[in-house]
N, C-alpha and C positions, 0 to 999 in steps of 0.2 A: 525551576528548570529541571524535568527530569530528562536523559538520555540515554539509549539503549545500547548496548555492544559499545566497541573501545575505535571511533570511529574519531580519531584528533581533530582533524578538520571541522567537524561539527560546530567545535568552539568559537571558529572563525565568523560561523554564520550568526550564534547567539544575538548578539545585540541587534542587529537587522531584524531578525526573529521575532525579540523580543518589543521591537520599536512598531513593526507592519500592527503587533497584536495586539498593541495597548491602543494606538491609533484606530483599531480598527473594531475593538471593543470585542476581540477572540477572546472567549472562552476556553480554547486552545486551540493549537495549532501545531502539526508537523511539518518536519524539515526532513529531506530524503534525498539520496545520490543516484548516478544514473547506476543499474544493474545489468550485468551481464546474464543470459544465459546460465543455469546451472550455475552459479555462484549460490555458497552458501549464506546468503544473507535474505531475508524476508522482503516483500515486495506488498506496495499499497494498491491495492487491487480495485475495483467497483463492483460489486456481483447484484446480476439485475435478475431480478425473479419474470422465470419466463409464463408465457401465458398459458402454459401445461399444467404450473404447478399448484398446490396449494396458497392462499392467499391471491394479494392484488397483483395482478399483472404488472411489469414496468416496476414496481415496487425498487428501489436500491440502498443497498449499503455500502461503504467506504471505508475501507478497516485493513489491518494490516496481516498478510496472510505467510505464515513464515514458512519457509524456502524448503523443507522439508513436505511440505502440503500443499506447495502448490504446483505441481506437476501433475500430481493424482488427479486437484481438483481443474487442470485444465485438460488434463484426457479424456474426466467425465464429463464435463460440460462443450464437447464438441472440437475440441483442437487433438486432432491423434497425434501430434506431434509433442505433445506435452511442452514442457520448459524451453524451450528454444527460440533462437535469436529470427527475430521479423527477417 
């Protein structure tokens, strides 16, 4: 079990975690809380490659984008609003 930042609660989810993974034949898996707006904490993103760019269109990744970079990267990608609440 690795886990990132001093998040207590976490602990709680462990064994759920670790039971969904072995059931389910994970290779790994994350566990994530809801985020606020501007909060300094990282956010699990999807970034889908648009059909402008280099490579296959629709192409996706699912990776963890930390909270410091992702505002930038949601200004340049079409939200002028960057980091903010839906």
């Amino acid at each position: 079990v690795f886990f990132q930042d001093t998040n207590g609660l976490f602990f709680r989810a462990v064994p759920a975690t670790l039971g969904v993974s072995a059931e389910r034949g994970f290779a790994m898996n994350s566990v994530s809380v809801p985020r606020r707006a501007k909060d300094a904490m990282g956010a699990i993103a999807r970034l889908t490659r648009s059909s402008g760019s280099s490579g296959e269109s629709g192409e996706s990744l699912t990776l963890n984008v930390e909270y410091n970079q992702l505002d930038p990267l949601l200004r340049c990608t079409g939200y002028p609003d960057g980091d903010a609440a839906d």
